[in-house]
C-alpha positions in Angstrom: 65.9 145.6 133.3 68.2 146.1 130.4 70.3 149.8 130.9 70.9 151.7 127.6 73.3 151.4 125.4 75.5 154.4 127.0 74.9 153.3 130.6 75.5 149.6 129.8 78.9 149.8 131.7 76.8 150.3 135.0 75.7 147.0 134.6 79.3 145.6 136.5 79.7 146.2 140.1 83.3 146.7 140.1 82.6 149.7 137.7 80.1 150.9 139.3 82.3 151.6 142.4 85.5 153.0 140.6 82.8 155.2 138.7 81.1 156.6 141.6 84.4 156.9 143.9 85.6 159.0 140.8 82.9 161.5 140.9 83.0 162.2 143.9 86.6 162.8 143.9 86.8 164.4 140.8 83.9 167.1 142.2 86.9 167.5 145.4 89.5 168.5 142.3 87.1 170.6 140.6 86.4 172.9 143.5 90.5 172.7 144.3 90.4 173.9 140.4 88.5 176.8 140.8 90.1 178.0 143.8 93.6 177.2 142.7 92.7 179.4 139.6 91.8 182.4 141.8 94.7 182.0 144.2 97.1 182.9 141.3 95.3 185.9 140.2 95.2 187.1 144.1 99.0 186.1 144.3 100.1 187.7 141.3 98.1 191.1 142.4 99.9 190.5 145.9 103.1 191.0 144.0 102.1 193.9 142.2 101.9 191.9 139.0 98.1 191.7 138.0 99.1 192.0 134.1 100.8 188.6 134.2 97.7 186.5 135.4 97.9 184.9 132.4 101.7 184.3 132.6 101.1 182.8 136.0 98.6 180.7 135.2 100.8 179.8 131.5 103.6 178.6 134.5 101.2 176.7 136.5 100.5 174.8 132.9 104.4 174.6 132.4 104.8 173.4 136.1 101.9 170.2 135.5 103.0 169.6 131.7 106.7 169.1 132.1 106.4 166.4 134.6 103.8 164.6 132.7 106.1 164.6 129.8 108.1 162.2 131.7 106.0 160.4 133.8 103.2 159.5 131.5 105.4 157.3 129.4 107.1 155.4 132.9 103.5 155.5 134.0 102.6 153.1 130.7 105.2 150.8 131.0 104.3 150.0 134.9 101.0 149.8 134.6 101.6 146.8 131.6 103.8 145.4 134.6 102.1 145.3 138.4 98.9 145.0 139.8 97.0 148.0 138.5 94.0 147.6 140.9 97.4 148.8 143.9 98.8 150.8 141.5 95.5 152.9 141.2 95.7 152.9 145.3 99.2 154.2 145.8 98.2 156.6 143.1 95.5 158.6 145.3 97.3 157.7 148.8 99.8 159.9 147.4 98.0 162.4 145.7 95.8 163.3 149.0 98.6 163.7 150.8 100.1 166.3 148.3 96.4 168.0 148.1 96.2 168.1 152.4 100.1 170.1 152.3 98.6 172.8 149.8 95.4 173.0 151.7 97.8 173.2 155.0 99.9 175.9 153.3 96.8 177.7 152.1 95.4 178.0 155.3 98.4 179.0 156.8 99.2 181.9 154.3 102.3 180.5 153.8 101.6 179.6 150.2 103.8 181.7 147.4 103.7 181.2 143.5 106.7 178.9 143.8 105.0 176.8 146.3 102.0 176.8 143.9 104.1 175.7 141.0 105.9 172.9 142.9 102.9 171.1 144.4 101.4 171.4 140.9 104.3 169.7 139.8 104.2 166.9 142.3 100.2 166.9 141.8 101.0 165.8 138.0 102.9 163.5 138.4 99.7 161.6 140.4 97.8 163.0 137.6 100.2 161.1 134.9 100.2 157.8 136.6 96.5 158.2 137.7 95.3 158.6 133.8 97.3 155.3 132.4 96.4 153.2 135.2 93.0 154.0 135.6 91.8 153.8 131.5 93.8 150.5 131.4 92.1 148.9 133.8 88.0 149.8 132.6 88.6 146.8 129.8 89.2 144.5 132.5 86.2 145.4 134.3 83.6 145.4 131.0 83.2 143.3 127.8 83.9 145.4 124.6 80.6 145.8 123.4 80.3 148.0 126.5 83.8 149.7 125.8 82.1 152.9 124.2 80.0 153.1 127.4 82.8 152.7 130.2 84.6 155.6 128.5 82.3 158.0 128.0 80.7 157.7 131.8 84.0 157.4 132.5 84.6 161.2 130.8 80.7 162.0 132.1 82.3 161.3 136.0 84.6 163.8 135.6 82.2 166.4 133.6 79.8 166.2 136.2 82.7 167.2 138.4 83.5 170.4 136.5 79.6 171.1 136.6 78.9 170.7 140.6 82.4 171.6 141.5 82.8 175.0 140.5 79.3 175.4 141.0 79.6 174.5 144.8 83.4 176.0 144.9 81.8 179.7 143.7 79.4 179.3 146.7 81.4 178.4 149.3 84.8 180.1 148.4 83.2 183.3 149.8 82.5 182.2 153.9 85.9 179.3 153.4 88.4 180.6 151.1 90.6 178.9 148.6 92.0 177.0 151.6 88.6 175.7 152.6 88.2 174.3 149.2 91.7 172.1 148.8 91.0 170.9 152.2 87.5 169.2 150.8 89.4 168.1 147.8 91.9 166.0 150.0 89.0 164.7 152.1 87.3 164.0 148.6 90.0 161.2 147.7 88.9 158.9 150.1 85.6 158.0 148.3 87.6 156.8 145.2 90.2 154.9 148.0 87.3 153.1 149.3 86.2 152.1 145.9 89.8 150.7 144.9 89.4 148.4 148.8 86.3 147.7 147.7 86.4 146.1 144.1 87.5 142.6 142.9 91.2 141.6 142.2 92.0 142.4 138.3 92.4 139.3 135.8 96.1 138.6 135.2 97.9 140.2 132.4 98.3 137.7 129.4 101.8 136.3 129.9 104.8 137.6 127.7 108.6 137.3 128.2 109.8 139.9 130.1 111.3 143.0 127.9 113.5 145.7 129.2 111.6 149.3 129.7 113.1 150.8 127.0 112.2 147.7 124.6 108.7 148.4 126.2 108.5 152.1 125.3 109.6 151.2 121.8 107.2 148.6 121.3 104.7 151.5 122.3 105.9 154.3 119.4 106.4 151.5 117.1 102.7 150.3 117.5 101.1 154.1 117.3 103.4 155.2 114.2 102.6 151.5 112.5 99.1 151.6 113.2 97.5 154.7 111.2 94.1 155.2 112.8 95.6 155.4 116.1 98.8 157.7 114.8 96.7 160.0 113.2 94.2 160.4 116.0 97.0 160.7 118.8 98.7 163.9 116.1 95.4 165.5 115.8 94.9 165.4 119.8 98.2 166.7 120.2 97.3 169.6 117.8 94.5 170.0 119.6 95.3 169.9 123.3 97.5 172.6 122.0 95.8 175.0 120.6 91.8 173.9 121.4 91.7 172.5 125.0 93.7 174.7 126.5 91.4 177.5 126.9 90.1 176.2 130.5 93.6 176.9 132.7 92.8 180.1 131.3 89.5 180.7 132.4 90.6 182.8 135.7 92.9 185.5 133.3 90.0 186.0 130.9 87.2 186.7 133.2 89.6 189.0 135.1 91.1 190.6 132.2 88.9 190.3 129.3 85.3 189.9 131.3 87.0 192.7 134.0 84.9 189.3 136.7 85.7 188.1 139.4 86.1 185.0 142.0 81.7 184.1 141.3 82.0 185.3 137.4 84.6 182.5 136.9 82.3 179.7 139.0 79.6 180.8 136.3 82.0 180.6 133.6 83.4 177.1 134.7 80.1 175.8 135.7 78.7 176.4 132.0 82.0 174.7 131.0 81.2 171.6 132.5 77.8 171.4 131.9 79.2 171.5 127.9 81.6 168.8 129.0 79.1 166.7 130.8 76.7 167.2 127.3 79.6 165.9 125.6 80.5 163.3 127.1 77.2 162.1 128.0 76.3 162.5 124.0 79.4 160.0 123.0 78.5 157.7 125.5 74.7 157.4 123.9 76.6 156.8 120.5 77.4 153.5 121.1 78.4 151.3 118.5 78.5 153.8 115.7 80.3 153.4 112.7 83.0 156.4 111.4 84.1 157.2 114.6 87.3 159.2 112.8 85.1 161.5 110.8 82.9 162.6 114.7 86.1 162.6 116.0 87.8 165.4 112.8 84.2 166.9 112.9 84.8 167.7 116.2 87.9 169.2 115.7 87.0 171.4 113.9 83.2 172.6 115.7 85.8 173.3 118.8 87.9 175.5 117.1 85.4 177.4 115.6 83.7 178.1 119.0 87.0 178.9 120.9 87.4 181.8 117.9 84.4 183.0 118.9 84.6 183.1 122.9 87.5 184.8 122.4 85.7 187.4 120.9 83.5 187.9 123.8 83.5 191.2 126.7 80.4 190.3 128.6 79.5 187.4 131.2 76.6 186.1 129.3 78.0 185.6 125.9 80.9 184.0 127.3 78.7 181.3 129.7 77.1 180.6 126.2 80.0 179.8 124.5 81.7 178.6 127.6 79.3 175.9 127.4 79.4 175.1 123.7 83.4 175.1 123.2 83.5 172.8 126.3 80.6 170.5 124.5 83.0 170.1 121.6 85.7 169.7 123.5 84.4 166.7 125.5 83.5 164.7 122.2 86.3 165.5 120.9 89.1 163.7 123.5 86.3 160.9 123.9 86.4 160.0 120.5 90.2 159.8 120.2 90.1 157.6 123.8 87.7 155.2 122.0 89.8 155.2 119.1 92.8 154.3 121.2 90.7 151.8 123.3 89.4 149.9 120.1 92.6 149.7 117.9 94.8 149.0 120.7 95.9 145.0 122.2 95.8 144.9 125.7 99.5 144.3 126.1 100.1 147.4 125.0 97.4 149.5 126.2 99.1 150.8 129.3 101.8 152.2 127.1 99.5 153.8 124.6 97.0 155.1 127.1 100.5 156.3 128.8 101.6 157.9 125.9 97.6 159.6 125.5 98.1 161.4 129.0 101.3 162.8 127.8 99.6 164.1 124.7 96.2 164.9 126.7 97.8 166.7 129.8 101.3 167.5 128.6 99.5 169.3 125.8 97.2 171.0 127.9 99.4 172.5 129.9 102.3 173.5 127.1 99.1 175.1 125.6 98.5 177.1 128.4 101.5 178.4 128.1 101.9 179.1 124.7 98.6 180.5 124.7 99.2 182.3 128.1 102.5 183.9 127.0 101.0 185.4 123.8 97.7 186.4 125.6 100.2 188.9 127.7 100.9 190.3 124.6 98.2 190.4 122.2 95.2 190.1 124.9 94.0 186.6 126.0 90.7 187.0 124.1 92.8 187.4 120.8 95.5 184.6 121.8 92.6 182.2 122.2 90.9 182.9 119.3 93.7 182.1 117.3 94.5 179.1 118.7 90.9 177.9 118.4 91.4 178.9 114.4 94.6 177.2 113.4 93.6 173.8 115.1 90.2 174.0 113.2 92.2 174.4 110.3 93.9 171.8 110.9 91.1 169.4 111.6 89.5 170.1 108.5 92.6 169.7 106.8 93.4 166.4 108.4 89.9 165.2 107.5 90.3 166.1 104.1 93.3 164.3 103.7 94.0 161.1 105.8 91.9 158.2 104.6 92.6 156.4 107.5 90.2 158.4 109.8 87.5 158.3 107.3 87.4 154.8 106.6 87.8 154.1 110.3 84.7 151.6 111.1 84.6 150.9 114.8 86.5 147.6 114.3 87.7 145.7 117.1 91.2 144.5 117.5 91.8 140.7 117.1 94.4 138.0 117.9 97.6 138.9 116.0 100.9 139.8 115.9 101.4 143.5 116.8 104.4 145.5 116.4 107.3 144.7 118.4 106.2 141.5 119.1 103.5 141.7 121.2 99.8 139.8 120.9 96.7 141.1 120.0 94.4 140.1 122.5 91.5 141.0 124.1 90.8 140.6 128.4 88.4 138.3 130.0 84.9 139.7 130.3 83.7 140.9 133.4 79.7 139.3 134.7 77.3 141.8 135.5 77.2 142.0 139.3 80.7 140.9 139.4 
């Protein structure tokens, strides 16, 4: 029996495993998420400090953006140059064991804010490498007309996550503590591990003469600035990891200062969050093959920043779970969109790179965003600070669609065989069998 269109990748065995490893780890990172998040608000009262939650939480962003800043890009070249299917593995074999020393130091009480911000570091650096490996290899495991599909389960795996996570995380912090909760997520990795054992070796790269790393990284910039659909959409998500999608590392310092919650309030908060993601994502896997993917993707630029103007606005728990849900909706489609927009105007030769260059923009900007957006919250309130991040990037959406043509002409066409910028061919991987 034929799947539908938006679960069509499910139909291939080897993505069937990498997809249900990831939930379940990514439910493990979700619960770490919500705890983490309430660990700095208890360390920053510990000091004395409980008006600089959202300055904490802006440093934890700063401590997981800096390093992606630098790793994403080495993570794109490497990944266009090994194995990717032991590249993915080395990848969570490292990032367990950095999880199982903050759920040691947790338990312990030896963790500090500095220990916090370190391991966070370290942790991104997993995150970086994990995030231009692991989109890379989904078009070696489906055809394209399934492309659409892969990417948005792939988003729905990790939305489910941030719906069950926090969900189960707000129960169980209670009777095991923050501790309690990293130690599952290090436990958690080992599903995804398994998975990686599990699947088939990865088709071969399509040869090329061997290029020097920084030759490779220029190849990458010159085919994103030369090729408008994908420049524009990487600027927008730039703009808008900024400004728009930074709003969930700052979910603990607005339900504990603007809400006046606490540890469950956020796991309510959170939860609505990713049931919006997991609507989101599960609503751009059912589109398919649809044509004007640039305009859905601008349109939901600007429907994100309009609702994080108006969650900013809220002082009570229900309002907020509402919105919560809706900002985190928009948010989902969003990122998807620009991924498939990456995904279909990019050669395979160069997709590490690119995808390398769309965790930089995706988590780097995340995290720079929190602290922007923390730093001024400390000032002006982080209700206010959000809002106004949520209205210049829908401004800006609006005013991108308006004005680039590219986007609004974009038609869902596939790349074929050509010469690409710095030299590279357009190509496209061999498809994968169903069952295979």
């Amino acid at each position: 029996m034929a799947l539908p269109s938006g679960l069509s990748a499910l139909a291939y065995r080897d993505y069937r495993l990498i997809w249900l490893g990831q939930v379940t780890s990514n439910i493990g990172s979700s619960m770490q998420q919500l705890g983490l998040g309430w660990l700095v608000v208890q360390l920053a009262e510990r000091n004395g400090a409980s008006h600089l939650v959202p300055v904490y939480l802006g440093l934890v962003g700063l401590s997981r953006g800096v390093p992606i800043l630098f790793a994403g890009l080495a993570a794109g070249v490497i990944a266009d140059r090994v194995d990717r299917r032991k590249m993915l593995l080395v990848i969570q074999l490292y990032w367990a064991t950095v999880s199982a020393l903050l759920a040691w130091l947790t338990l312990t009480g030896l963790i500090t804010i500095s220990l916090v911000l370190g391991l966070t570091a370290l942790s991104s650096i997993a995150q970086a490498f994990d995030g231009a490996t692991r989109q890379t290899v989904y078009p070696r495991l489906v055809p394209r007309r399934s492309m659409v599909s892969a990417i948005g389960l792939n988003s729905m795996a990790f939305n489910v996550a941030q719906f069950i996570g926090p969900m189960i995380g707000g129960f169980l912090i209670g009777p095991i503590g923050v501790g309690g909760l990293v130690t599952l997520n290090a436990l958690s990795f080992f599903a995804l591990i398994s998975a990686i054992f599990a699947m088939s070796p990865l088709p071969r790269h399509t040869a090329r003469a061997a290029v020097s790393p920084l030759r490779s990284l220029h190849e990458s910039f010159a085919f994103v600035i030369h090729q408008p659909t994908v420049g524009w959409a990487m600027l927008l998500a730039l703009v808008g990891n900024l400004l728009g999608r930074s709003f969930q590392p700052l979910f603990p310092a607005f339900v504990h200062d603007a809400l006046n919650g606490d540890a469950r309030d956020l796991s309510f908060v959170m939860t609505a969050a990713g049931v919006g993601a997991l609507t989101g994502a599960f609503g751009t896997a059912s589109l398919g093959s649809i044509r004007r993917r640039g305009v859905v993707f601008a349109c939901s630029g600007i429907a994100l920043g309009g609702m994080l103007v108006l969650f900013g606005l809220q002082r009570s728990l229900l309002p907020a779970i509402v919105l919560a849900y809706a900002v985190a909706a928009c948010s989902q489609l969003f990122i998807t969109m620009a991924s498939a927009l990456y995904n279909t105007h990019t050669p395979d030769e160069l997709r590490g790179r690119v995808m390398g260059l769309s965790t930089v923009v995706v988590q780097g900007g995340i995290s720079m965003g929190a602290m922007l957006l923390g730093s001024l919250g400390a000032v002006i309130g982080i209700g206010a600070a959000l809002s106004a991040g949520g209205g210049v990037f829908a401004a800006t959406s609006a005013t991108v669609l308006a004005r680039v043509a590219s986007l609004r002409r974009d038609s869902s066409r596939v790349v074929e065989p050509g010469p690409a910028p710095g030299g590279a061919r357009v190509t496209w991987p061999a498809r994968s069998s169903p069952g295979n």
